[in-house]
PDB file with SEQRES, HELIX, SHEET and CRYST1 records, atoms N, CA, C and O in Angstrom:
SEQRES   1 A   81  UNK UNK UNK UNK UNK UNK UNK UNK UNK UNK UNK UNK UNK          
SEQRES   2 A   81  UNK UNK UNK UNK UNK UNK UNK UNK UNK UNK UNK UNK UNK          
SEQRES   3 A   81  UNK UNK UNK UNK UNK UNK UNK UNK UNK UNK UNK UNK UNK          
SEQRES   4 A   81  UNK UNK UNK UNK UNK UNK UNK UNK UNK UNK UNK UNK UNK          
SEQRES   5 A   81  UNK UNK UNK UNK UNK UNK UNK UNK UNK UNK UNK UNK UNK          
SEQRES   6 A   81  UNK UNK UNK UNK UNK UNK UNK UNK UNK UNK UNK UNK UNK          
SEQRES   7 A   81  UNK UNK UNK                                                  
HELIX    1 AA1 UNK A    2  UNK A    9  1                                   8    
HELIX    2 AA2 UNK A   12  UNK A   24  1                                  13    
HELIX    3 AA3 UNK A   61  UNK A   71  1                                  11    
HELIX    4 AA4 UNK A   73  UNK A   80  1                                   8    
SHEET    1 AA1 2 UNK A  38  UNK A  39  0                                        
SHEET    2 AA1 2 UNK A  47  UNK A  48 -1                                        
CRYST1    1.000    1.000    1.000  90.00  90.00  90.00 P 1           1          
ATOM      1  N   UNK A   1      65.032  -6.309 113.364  1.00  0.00           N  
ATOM      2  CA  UNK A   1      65.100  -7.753 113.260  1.00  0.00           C  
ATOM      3  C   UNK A   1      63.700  -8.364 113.273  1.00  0.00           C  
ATOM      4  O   UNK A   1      63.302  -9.222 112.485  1.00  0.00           O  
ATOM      5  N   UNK A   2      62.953  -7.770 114.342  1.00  0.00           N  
ATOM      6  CA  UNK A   2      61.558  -8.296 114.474  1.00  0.00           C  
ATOM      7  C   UNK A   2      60.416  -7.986 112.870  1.00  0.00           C  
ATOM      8  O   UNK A   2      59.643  -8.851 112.459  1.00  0.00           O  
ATOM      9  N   UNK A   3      60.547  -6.891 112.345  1.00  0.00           N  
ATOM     10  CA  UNK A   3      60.330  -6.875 111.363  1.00  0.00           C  
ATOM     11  C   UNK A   3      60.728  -7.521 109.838  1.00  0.00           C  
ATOM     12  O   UNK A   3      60.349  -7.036 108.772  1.00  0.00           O  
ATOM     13  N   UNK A   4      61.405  -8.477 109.958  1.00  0.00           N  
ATOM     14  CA  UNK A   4      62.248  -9.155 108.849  1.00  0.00           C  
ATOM     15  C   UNK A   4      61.406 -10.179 109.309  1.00  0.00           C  
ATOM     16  O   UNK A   4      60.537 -10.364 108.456  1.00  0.00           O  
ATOM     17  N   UNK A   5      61.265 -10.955 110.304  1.00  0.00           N  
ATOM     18  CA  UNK A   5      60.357 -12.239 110.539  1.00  0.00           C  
ATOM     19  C   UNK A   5      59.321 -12.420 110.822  1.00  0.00           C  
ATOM     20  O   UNK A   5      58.807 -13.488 111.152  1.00  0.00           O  
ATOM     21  N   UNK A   6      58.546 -10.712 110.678  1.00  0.00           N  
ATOM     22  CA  UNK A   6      56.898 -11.245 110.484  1.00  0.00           C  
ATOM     23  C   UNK A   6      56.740 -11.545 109.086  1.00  0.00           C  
ATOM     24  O   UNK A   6      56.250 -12.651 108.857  1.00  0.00           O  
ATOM     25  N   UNK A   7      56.954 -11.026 108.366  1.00  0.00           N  
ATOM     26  CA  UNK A   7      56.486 -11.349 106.903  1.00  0.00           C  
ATOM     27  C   UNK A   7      57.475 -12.994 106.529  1.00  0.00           C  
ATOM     28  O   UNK A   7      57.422 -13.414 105.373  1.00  0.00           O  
ATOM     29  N   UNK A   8      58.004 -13.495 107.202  1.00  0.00           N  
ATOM     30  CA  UNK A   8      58.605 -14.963 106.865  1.00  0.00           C  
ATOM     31  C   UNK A   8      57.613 -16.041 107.681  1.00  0.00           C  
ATOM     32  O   UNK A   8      57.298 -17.169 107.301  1.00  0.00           O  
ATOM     33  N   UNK A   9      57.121 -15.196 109.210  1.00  0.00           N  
ATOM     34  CA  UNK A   9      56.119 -16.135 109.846  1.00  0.00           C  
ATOM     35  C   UNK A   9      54.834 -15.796 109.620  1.00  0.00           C  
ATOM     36  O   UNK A   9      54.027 -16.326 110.384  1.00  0.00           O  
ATOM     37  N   UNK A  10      54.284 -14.864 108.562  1.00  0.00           N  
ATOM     38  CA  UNK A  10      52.739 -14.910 107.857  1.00  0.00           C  
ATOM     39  C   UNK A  10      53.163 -15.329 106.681  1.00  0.00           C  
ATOM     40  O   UNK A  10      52.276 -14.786 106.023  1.00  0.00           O  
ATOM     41  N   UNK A  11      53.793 -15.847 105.914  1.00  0.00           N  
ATOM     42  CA  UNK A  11      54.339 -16.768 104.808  1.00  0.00           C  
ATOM     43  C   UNK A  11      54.170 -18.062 104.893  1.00  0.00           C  
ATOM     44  O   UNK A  11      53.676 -18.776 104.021  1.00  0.00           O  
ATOM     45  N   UNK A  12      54.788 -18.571 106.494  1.00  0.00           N  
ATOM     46  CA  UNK A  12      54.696 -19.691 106.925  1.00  0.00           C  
ATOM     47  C   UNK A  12      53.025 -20.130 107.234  1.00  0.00           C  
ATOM     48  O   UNK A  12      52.391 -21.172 107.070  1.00  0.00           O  
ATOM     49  N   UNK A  13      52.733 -18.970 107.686  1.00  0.00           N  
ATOM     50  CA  UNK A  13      51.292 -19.284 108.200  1.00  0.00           C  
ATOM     51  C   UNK A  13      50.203 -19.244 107.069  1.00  0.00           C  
ATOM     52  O   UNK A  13      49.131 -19.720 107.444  1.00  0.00           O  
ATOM     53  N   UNK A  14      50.222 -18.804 105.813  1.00  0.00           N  
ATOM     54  CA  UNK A  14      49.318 -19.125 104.868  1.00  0.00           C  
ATOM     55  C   UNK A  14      49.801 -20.158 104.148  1.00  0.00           C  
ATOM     56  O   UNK A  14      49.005 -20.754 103.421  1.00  0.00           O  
ATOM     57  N   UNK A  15      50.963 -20.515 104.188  1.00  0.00           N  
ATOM     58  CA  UNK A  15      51.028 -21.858 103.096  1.00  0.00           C  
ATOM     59  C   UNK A  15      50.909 -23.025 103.746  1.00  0.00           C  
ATOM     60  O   UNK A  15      50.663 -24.030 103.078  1.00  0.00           O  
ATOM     61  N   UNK A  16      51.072 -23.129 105.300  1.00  0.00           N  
ATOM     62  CA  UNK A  16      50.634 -24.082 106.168  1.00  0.00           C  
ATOM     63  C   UNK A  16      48.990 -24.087 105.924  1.00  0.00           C  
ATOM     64  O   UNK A  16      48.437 -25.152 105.651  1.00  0.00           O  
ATOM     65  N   UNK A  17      48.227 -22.844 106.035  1.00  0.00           N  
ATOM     66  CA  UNK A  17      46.711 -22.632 106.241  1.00  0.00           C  
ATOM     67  C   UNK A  17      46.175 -23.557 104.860  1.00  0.00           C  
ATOM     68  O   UNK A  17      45.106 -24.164 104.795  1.00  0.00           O  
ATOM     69  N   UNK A  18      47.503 -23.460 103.515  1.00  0.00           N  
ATOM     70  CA  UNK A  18      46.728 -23.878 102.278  1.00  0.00           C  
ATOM     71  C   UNK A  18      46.962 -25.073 102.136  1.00  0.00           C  
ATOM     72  O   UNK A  18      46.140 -25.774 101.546  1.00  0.00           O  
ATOM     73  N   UNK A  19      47.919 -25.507 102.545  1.00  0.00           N  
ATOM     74  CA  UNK A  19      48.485 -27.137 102.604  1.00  0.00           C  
ATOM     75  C   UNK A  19      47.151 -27.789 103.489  1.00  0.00           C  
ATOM     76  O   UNK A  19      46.427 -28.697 103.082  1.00  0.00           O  
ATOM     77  N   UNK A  20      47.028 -27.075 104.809  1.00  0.00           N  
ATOM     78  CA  UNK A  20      46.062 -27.978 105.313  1.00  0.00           C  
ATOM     79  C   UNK A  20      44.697 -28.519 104.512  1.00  0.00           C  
ATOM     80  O   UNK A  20      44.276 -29.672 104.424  1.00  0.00           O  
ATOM     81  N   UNK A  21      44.087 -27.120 103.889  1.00  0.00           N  
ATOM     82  CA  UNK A  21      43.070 -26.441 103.378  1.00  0.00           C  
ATOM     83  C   UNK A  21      42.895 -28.010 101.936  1.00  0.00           C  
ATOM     84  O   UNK A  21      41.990 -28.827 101.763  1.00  0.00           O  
ATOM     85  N   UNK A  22      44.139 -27.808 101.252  1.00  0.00           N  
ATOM     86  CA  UNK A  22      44.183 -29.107  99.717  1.00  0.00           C  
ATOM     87  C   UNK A  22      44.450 -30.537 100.696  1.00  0.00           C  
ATOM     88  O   UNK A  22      44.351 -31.575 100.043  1.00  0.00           O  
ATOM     89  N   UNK A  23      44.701 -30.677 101.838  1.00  0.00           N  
ATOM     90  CA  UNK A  23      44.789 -32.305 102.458  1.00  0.00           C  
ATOM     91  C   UNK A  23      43.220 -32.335 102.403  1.00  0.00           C  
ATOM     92  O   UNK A  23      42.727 -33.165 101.639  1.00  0.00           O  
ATOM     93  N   UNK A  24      42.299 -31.448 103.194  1.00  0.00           N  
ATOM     94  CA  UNK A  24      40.921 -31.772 103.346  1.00  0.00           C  
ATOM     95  C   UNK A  24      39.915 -31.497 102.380  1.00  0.00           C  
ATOM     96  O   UNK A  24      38.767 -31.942 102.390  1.00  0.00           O  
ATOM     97  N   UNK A  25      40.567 -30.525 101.318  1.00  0.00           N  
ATOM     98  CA  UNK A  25      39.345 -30.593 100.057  1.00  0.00           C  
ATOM     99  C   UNK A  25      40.472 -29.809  98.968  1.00  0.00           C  
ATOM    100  O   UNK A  25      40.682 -28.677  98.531  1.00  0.00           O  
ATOM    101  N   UNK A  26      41.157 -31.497  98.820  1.00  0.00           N  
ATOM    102  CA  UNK A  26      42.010 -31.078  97.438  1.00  0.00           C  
ATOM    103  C   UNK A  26      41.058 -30.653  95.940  1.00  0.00           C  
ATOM    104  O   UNK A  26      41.493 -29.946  95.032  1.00  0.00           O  
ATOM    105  N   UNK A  27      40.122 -31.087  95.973  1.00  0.00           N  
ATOM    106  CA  UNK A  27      38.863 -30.424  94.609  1.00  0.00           C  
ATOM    107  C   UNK A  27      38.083 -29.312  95.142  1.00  0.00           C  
ATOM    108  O   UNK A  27      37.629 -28.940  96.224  1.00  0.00           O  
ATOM    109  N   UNK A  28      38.124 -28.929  93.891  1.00  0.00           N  
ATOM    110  CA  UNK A  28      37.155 -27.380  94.295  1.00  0.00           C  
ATOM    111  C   UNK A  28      35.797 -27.373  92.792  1.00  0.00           C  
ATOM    112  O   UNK A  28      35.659 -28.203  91.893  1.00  0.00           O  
ATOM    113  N   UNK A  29      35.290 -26.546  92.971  1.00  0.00           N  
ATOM    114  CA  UNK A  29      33.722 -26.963  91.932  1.00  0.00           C  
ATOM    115  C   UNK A  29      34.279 -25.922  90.687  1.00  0.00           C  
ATOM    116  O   UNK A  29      34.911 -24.871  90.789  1.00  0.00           O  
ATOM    117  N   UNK A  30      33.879 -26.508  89.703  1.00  0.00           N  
ATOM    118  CA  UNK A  30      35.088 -26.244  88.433  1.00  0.00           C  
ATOM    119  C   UNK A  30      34.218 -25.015  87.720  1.00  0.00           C  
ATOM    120  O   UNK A  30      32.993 -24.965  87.604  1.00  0.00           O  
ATOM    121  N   UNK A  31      35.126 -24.112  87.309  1.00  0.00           N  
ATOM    122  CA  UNK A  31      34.849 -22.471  86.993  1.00  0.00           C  
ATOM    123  C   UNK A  31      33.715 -22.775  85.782  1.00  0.00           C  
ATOM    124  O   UNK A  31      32.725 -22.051  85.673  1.00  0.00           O  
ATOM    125  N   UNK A  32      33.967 -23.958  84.853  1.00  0.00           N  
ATOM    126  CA  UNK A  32      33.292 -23.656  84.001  1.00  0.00           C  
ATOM    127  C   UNK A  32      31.559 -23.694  83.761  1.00  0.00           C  
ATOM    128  O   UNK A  32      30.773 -22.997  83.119  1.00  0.00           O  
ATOM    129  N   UNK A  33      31.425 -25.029  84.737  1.00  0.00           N  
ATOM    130  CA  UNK A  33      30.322 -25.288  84.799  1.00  0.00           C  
ATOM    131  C   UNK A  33      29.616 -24.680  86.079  1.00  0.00           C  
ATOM    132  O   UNK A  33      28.432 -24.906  86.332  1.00  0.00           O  
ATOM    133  N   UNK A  34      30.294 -24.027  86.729  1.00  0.00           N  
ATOM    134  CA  UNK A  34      29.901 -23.807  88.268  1.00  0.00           C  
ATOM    135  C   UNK A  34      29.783 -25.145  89.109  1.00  0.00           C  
ATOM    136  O   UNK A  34      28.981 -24.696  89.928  1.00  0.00           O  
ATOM    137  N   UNK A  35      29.974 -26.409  89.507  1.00  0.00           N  
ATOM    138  CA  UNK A  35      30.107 -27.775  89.923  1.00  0.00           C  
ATOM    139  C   UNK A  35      28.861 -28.471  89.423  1.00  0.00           C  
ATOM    140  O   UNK A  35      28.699 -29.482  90.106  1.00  0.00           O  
ATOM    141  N   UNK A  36      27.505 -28.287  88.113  1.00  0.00           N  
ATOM    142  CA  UNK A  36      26.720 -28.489  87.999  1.00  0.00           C  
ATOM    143  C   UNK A  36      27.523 -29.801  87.461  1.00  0.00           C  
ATOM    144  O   UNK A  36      27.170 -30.920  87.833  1.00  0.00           O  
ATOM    145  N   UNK A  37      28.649 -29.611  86.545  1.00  0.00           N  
ATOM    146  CA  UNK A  37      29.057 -30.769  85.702  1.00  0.00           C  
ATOM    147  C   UNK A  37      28.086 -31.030  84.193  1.00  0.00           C  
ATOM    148  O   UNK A  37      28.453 -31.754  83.268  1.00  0.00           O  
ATOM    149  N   UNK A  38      26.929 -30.332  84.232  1.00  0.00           N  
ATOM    150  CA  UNK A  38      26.748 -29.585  82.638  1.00  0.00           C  
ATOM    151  C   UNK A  38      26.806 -28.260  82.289  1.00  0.00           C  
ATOM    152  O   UNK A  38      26.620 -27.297  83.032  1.00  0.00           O  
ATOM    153  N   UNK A  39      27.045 -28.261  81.251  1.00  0.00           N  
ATOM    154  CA  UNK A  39      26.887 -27.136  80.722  1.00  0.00           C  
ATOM    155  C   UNK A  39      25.855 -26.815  79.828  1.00  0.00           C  
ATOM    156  O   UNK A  39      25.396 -27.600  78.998  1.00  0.00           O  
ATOM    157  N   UNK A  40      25.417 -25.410  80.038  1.00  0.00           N  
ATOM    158  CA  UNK A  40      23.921 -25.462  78.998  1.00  0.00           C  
ATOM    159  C   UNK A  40      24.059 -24.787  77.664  1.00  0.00           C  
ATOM    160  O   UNK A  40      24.723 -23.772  77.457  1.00  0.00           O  
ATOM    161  N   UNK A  41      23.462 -25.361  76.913  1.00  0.00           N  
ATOM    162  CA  UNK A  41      23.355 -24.549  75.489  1.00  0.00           C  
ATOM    163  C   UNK A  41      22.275 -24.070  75.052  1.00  0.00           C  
ATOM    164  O   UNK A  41      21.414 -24.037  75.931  1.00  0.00           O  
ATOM    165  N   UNK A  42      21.929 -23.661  74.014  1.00  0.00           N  
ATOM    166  CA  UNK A  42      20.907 -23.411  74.031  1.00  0.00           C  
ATOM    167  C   UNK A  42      19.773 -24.197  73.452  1.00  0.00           C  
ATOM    168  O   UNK A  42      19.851 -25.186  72.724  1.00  0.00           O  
ATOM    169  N   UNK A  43      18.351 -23.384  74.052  1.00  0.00           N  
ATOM    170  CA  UNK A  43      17.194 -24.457  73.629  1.00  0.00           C  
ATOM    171  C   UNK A  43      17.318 -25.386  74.533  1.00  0.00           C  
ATOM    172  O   UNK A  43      16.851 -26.524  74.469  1.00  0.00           O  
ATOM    173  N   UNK A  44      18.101 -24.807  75.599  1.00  0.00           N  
ATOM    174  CA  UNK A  44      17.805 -25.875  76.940  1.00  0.00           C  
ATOM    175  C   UNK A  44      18.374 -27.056  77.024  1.00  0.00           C  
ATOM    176  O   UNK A  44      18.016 -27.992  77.740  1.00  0.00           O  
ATOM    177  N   UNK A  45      19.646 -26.998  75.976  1.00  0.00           N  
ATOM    178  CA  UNK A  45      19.921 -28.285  76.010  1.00  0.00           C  
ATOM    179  C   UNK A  45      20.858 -28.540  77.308  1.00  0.00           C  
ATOM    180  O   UNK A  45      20.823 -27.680  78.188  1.00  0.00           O  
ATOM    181  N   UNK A  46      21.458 -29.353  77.431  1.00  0.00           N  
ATOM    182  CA  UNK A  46      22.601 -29.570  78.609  1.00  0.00           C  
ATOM    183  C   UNK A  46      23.713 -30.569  77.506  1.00  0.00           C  
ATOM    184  O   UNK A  46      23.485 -31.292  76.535  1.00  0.00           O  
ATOM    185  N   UNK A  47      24.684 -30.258  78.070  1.00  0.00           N  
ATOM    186  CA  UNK A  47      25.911 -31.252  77.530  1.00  0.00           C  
ATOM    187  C   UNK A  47      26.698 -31.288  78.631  1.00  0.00           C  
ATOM    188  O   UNK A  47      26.469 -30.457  79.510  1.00  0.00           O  
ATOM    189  N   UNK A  48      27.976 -32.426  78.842  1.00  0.00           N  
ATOM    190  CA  UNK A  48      28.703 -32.964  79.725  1.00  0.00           C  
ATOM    191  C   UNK A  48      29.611 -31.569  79.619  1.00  0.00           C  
ATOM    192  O   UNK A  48      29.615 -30.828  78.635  1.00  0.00           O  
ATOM    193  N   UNK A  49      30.200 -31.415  80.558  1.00  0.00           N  
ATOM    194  CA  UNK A  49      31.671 -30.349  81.033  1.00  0.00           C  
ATOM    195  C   UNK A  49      32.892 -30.833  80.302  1.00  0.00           C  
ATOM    196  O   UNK A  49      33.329 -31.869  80.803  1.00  0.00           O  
ATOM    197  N   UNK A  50      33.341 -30.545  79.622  1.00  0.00           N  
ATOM    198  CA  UNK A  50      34.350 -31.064  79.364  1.00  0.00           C  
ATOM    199  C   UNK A  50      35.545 -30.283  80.008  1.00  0.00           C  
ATOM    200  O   UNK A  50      36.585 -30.313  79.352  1.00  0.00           O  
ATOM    201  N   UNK A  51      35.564 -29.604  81.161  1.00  0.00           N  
ATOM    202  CA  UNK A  51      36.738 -29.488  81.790  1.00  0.00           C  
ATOM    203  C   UNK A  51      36.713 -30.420  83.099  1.00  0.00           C  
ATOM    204  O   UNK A  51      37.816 -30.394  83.646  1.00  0.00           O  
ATOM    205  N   UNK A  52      35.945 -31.093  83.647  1.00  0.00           N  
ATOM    206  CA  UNK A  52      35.862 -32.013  84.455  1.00  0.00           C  
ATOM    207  C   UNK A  52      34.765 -32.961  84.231  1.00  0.00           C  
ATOM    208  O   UNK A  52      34.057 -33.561  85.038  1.00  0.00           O  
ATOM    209  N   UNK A  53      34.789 -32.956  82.875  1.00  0.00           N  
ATOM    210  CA  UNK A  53      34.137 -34.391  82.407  1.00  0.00           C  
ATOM    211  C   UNK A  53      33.104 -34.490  83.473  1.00  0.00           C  
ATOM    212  O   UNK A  53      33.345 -35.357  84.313  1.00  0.00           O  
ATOM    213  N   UNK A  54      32.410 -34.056  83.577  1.00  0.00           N  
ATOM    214  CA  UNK A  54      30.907 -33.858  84.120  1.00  0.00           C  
ATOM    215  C   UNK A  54      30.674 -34.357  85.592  1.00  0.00           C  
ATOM    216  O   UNK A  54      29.558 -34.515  86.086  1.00  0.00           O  
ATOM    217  N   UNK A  55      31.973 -34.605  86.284  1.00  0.00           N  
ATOM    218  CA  UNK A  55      31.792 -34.643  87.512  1.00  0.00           C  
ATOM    219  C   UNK A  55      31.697 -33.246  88.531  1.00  0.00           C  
ATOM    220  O   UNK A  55      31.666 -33.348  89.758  1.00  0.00           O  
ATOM    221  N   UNK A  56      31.657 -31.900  87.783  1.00  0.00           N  
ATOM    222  CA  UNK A  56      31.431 -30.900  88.492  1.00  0.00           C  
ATOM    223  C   UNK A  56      32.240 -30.537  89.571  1.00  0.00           C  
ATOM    224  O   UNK A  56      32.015 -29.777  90.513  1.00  0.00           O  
ATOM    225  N   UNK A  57      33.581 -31.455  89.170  1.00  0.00           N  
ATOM    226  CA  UNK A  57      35.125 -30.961  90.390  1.00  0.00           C  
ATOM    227  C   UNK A  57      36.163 -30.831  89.953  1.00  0.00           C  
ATOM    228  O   UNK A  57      36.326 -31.601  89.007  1.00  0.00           O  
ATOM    229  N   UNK A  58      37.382 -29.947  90.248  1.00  0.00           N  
ATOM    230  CA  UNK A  58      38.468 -30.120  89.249  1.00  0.00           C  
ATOM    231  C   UNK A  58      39.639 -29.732  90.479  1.00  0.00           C  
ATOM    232  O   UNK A  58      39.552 -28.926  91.405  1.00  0.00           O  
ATOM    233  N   UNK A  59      40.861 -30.735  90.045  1.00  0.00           N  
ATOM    234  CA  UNK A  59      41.698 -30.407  91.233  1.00  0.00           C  
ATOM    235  C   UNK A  59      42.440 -29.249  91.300  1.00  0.00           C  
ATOM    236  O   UNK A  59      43.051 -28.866  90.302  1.00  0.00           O  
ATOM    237  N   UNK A  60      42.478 -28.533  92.518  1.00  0.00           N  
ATOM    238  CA  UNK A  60      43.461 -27.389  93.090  1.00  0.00           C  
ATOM    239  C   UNK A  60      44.931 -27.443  92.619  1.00  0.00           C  
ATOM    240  O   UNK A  60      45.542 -28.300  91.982  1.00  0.00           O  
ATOM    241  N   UNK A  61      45.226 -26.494  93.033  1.00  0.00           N  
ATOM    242  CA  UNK A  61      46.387 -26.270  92.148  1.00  0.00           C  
ATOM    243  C   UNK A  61      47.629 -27.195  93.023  1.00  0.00           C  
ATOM    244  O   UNK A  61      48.345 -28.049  92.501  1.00  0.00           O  
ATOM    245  N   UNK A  62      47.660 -26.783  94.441  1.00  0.00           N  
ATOM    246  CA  UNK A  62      48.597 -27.160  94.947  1.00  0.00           C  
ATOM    247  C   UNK A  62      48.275 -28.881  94.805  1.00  0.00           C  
ATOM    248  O   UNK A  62      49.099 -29.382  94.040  1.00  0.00           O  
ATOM    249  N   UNK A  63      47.322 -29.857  95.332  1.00  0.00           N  
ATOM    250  CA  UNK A  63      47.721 -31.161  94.800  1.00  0.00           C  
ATOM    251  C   UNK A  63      47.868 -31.298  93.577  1.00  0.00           C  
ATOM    252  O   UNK A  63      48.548 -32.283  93.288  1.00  0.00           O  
ATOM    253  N   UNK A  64      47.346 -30.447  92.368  1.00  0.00           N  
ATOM    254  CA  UNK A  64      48.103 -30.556  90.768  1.00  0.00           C  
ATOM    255  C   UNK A  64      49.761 -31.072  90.843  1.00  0.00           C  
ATOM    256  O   UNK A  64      50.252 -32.169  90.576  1.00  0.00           O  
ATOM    257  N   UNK A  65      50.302 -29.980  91.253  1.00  0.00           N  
ATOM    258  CA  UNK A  65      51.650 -29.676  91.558  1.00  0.00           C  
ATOM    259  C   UNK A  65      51.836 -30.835  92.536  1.00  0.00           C  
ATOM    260  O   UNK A  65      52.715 -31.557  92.064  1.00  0.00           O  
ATOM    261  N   UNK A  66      51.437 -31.272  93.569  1.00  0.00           N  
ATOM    262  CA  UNK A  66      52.496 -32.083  93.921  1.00  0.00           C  
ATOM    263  C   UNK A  66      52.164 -33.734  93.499  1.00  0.00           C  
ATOM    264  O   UNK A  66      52.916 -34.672  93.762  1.00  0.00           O  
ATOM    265  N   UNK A  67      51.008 -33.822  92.869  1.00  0.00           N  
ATOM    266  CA  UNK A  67      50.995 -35.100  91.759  1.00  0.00           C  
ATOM    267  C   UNK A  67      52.023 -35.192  91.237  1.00  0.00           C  
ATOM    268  O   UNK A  67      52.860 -36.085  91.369  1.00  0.00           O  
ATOM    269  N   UNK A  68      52.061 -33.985  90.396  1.00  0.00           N  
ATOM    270  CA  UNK A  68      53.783 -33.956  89.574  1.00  0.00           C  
ATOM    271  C   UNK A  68      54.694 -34.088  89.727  1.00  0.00           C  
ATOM    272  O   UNK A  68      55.432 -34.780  89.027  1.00  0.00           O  
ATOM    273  N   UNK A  69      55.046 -33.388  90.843  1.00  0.00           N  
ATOM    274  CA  UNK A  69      56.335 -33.578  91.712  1.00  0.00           C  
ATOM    275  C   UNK A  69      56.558 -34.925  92.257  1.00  0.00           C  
ATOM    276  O   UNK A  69      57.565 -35.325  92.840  1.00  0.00           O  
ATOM    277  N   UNK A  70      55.763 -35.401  92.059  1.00  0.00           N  
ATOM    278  CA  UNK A  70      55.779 -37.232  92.764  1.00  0.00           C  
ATOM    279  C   UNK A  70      55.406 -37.726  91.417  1.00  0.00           C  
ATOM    280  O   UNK A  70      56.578 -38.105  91.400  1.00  0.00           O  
ATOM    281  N   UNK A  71      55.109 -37.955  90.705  1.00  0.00           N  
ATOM    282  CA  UNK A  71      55.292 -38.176  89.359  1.00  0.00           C  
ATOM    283  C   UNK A  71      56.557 -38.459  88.648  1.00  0.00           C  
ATOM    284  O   UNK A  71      57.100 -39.541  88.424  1.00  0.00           O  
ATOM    285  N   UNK A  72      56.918 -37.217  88.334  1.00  0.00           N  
ATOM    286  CA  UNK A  72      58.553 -36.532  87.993  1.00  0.00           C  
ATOM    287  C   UNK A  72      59.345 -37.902  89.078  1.00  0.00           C  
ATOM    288  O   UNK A  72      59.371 -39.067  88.682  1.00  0.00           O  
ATOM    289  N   UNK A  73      59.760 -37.601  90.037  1.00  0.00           N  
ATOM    290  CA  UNK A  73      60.705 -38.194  91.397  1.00  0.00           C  
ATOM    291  C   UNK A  73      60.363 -39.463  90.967  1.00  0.00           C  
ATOM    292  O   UNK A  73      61.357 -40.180  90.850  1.00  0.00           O  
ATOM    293  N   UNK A  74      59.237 -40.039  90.668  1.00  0.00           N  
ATOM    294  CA  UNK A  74      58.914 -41.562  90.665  1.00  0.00           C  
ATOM    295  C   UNK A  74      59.475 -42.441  88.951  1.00  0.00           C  
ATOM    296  O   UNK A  74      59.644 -43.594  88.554  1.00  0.00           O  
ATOM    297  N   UNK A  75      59.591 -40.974  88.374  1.00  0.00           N  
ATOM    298  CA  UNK A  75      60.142 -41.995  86.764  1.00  0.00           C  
ATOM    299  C   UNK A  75      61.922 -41.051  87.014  1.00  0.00           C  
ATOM    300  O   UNK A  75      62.715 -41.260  86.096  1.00  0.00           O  
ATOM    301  N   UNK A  76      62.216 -40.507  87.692  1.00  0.00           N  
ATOM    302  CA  UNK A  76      63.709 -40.352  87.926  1.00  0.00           C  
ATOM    303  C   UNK A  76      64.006 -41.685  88.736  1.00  0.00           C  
ATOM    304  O   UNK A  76      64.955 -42.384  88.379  1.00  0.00           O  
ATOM    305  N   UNK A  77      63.328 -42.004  89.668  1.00  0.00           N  
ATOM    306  CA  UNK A  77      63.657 -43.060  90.148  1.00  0.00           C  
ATOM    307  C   UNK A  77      63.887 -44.803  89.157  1.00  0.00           C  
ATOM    308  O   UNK A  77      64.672 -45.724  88.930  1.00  0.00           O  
ATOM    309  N   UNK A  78      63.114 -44.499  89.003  1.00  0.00           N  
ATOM    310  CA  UNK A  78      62.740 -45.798  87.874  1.00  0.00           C  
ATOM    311  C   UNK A  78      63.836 -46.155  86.307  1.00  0.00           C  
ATOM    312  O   UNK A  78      64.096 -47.146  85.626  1.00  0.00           O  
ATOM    313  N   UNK A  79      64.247 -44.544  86.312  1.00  0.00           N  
ATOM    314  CA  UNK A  79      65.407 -44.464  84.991  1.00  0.00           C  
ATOM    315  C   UNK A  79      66.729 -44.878  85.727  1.00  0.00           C  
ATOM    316  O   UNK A  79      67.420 -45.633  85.043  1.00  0.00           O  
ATOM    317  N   UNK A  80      67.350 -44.500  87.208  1.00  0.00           N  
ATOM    318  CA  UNK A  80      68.303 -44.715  88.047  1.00  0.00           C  
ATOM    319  C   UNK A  80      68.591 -46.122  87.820  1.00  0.00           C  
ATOM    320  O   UNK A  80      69.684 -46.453  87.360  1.00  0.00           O  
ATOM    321  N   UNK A  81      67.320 -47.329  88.228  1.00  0.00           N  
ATOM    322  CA  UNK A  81      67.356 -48.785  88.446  1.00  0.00           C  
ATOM    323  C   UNK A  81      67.889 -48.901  87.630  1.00  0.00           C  
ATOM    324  O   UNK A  81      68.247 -50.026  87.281  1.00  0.00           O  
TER     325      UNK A  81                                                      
END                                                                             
């Protein structure tokens, strides 16, 4: 029995650890540019990121997902009225 509910309470305990983790730094520094927010070409040039439009942050997955999910819920709601 005891073995059936560790792996349900280290389940609990990393998605709690990641929930906390996206409340306090839902952005993370974006793969493409490394968080410089340019990107270089060559001859030294620099150009804007276009995966985070040159702010050098791009959001995590889990607030992605629950934008949506509150998104979604908010135009189900709105079609109901």
């Amino acid at each position: 029995m005891a073995s059936a509910i560790c792996p349900i309470i280290a389940l609990a305990f990393i998605t709690f650890g990641y929930w906390s983790w996206c409340q306090i730094r839902p952005f993370k520094p974006c793969r493409k540019c490394r968080g410089a927010g340019v990107k270089r070409l060559m001859l030294r040039r620099t150009r804007r990121c276009t995966r985070c439009q040159g702010t050098g942050y791009v959001i995590r997955l889990g607030p992605k997902m629950a934008n949506h999910l509150r998104r979604f819920a908010r135009e189900l709601d709105r079609g109901r009225k």
